[in-house]
C-alpha positions in Angstrom: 13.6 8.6 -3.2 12.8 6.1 -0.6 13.7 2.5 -0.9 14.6 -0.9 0.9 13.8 -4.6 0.4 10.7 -6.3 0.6 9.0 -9.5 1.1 5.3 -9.6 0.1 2.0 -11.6 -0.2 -1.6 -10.7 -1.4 -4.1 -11.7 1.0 -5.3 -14.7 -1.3 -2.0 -15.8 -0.9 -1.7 -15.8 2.5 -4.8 -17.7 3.1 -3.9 -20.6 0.4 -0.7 -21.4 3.0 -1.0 -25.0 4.1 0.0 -25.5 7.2 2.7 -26.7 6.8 3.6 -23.4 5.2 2.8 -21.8 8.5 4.9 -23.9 10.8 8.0 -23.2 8.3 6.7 -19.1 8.3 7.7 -19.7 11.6 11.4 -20.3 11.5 11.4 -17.9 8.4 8.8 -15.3 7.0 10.1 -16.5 3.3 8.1 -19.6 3.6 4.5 -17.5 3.5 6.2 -14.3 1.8 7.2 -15.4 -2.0 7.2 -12.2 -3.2 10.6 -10.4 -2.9 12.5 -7.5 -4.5 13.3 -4.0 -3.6 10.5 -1.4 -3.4 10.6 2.3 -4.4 8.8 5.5 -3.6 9.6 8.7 -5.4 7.0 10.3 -4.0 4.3 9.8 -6.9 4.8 6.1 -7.9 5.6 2.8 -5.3 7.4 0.3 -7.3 7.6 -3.3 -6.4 10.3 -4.4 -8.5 10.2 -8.5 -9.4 6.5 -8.4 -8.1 5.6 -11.1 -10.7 7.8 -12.9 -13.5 10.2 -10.5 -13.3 7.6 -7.3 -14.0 7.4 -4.7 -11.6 4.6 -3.5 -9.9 3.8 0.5 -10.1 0.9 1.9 -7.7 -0.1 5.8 -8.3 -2.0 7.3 -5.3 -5.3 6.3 -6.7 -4.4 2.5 -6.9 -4.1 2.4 -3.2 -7.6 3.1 -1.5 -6.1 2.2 1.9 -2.8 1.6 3.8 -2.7 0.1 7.5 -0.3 -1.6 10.0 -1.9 -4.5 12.0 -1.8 -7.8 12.6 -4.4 -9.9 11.4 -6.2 -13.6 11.0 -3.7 -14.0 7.5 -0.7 -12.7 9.9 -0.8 -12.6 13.3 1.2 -12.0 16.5 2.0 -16.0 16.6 3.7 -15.9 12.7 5.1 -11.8 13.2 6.5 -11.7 16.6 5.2 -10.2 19.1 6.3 -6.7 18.5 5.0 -3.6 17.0 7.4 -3.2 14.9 6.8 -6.8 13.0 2.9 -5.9 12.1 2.8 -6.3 8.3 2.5 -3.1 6.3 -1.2 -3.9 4.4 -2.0 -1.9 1.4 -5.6 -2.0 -0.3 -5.3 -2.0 -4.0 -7.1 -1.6 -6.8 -5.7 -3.9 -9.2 -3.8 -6.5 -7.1 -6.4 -6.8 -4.0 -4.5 -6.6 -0.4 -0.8 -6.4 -0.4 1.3 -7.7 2.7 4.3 -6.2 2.8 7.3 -6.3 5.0 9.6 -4.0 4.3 13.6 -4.6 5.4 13.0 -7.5 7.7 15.5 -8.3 10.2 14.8 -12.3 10.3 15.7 -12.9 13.8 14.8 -9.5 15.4 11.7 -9.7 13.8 11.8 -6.1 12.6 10.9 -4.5 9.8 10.8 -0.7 8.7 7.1 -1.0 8.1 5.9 2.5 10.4 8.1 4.3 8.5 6.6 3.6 5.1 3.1 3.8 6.5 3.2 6.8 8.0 4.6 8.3 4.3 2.2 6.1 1.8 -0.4 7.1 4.2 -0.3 10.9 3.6 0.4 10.3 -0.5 -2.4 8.1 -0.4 -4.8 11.3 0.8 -6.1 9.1 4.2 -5.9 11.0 7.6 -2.6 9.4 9.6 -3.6 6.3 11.8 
């Protein structure tokens, strides 16, 4: 079983910020991420525990239709940092839309263990690796 914490967002989420949200994402990603608790893999379900009033969320394979690593117009380089390793883990869903997830965040390295995951929820998902 893998696990670590997250902080997460669906993209409608993200794009309701005010801007004022934005200018306090950056000091701390908490400000645009509101979602938080630990996440799970066991290899046939990802569970996103606390994902909303206290329920978790459980994705199968077939919930996800696509899982990518990028910055984007929601969360870009300015908000993330600059590195690779502080692109937001983006997961297409079925039933909850697009998930931004970052996944063990260091706050002021800027970090996260995002790659990692991708590269695994990639392959379970069935897409070829990025």
């Amino acid at each position: 079983m893998k696990s670590g914490d997250y902080i997460a967002a669906t993209a409608d989420e993200l794009a309701a910020n005010t801007t004022s949200d934005k200018v306090a994402g950056g000091v701390s990603q908490k400000a645009l991420f509101r979602r938080r608790g630990e996440v799970e893999f066991d290899g046939r379900t990802l569970t996103l525990r606390g994902w909303s009033d206290g329920r978790d969320l459980q994705l199968g394979s077939g919930d996800v239709t696509a899982v990518r690593r990028e910055f984007t117009d929601l969360y870009g380089r300015f908000i993330g940092g600059l590195l690779d390793k502080g692109k937001p883990l983006i997961l297409e869903t079925a039933t909850e839309g697009e998930i931004y997830l970052l996944i063990d965040r260091k706050e002021f390295m800027e970090t996260t263990d995002n790659k990692s995951w991708e590269k695994e929820l990639t392959a379970w998902s069935g897409q070829s690796n990025p």
